[in-house]
C-alpha positions as CSV (number, residue, x, y, z in Angstrom):
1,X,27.2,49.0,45.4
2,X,26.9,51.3,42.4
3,X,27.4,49.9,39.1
4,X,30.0,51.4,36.1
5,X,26.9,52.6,34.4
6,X,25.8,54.4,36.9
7,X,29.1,56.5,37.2
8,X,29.1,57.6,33.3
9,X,25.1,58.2,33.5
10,X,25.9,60.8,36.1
11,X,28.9,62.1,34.1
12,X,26.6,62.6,31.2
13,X,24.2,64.3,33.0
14,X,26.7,66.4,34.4
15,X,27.6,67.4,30.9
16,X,24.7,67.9,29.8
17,X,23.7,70.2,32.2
18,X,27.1,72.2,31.8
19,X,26.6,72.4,28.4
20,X,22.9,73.0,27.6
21,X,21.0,73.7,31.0
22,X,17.6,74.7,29.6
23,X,17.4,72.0,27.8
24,X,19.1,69.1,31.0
25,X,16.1,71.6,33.1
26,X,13.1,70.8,30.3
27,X,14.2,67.1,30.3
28,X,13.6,66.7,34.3
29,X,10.2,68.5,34.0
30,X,9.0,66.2,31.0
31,X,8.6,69.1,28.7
32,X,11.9,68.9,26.2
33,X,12.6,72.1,24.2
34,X,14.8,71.6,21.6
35,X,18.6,71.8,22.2
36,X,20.4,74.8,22.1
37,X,22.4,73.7,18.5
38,X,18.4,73.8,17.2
39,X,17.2,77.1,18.2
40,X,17.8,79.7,15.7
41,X,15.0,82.1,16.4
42,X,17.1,85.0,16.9
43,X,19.6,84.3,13.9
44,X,16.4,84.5,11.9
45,X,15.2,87.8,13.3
46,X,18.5,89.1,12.6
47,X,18.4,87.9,8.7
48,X,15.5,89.5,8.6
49,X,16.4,93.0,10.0
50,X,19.5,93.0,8.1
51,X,17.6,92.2,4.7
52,X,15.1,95.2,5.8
53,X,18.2,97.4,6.4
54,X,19.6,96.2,3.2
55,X,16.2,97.1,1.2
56,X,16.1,100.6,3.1
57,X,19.6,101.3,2.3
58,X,19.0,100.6,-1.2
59,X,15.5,102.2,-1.5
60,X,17.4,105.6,0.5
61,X,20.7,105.7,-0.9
62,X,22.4,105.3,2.0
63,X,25.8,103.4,2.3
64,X,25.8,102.9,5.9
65,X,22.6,101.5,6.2
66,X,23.4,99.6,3.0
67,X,26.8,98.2,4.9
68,X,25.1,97.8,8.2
69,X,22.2,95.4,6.2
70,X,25.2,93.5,4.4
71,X,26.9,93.0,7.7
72,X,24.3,91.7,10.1
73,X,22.7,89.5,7.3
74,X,26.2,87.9,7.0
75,X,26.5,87.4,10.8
76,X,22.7,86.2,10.7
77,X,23.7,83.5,7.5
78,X,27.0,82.3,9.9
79,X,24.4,81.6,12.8
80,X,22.0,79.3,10.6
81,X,24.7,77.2,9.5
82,X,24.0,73.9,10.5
83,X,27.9,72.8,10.0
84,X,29.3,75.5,12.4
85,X,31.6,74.1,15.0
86,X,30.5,75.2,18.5
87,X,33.3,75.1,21.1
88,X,33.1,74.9,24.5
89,X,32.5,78.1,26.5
90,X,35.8,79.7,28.0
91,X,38.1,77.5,25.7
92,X,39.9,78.3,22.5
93,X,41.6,76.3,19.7
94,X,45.6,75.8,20.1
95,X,47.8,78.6,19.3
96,X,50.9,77.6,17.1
97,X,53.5,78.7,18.5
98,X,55.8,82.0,16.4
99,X,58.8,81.5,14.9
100,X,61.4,84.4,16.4
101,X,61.7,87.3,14.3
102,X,65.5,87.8,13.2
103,X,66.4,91.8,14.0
104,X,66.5,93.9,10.8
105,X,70.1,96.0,10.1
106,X,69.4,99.3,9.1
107,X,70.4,100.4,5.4
């Protein structure tokens, strides 16, 4: 007879593995990597390449290479953020609904 732990260990596990597999597959071979909030590797490469692209654009007066560094080092700052709210894949926050437009008379 299985016991109510049981059921919401497996309903974790499910979860988890929905939500993270690499890191639900590292955890059955005994070898954790570090969860997916934690690995930043490629946010970091991108600060990097935007700061280079920033210090090119700057060093060769060039303002699309200087916008293109300011860009991707802003998308690269919003990925380190520690406080960013991740959302579940495929769903999106609730739209409030629009208030009807009243029809415009002409003048």
């Amino acid at each position: 007879m299985p016991r109510p732990h049981d059921d919401r260990l497996v309903a974790l596990a499910a979860r988890l593995e929905r939500e993270d597999p690499r890191f639900a597959r590292s955890l059955s071979t005994g070898q954790p990597t570090r969860p997916r909030e934690y690995r930043r590797t490629g946010a970091w490469w991108a600060l990097v390449i935007g700061v280079l692209m920033l210090i090119a654009g700057v060093i060769v007066p060039d303002g699309l290479l200087i916008a293109a560094g300011l860009v991707l080092s802003g998308i690269a700052v919003q990925l380190l953020d520690p406080e960013r709210r991740h959302t579940p894949r495929g769903s999106r926050a609730p739209r409030t609904p629009r208030t009807p437009r009243t029809p415009r008379t002409p003048r």
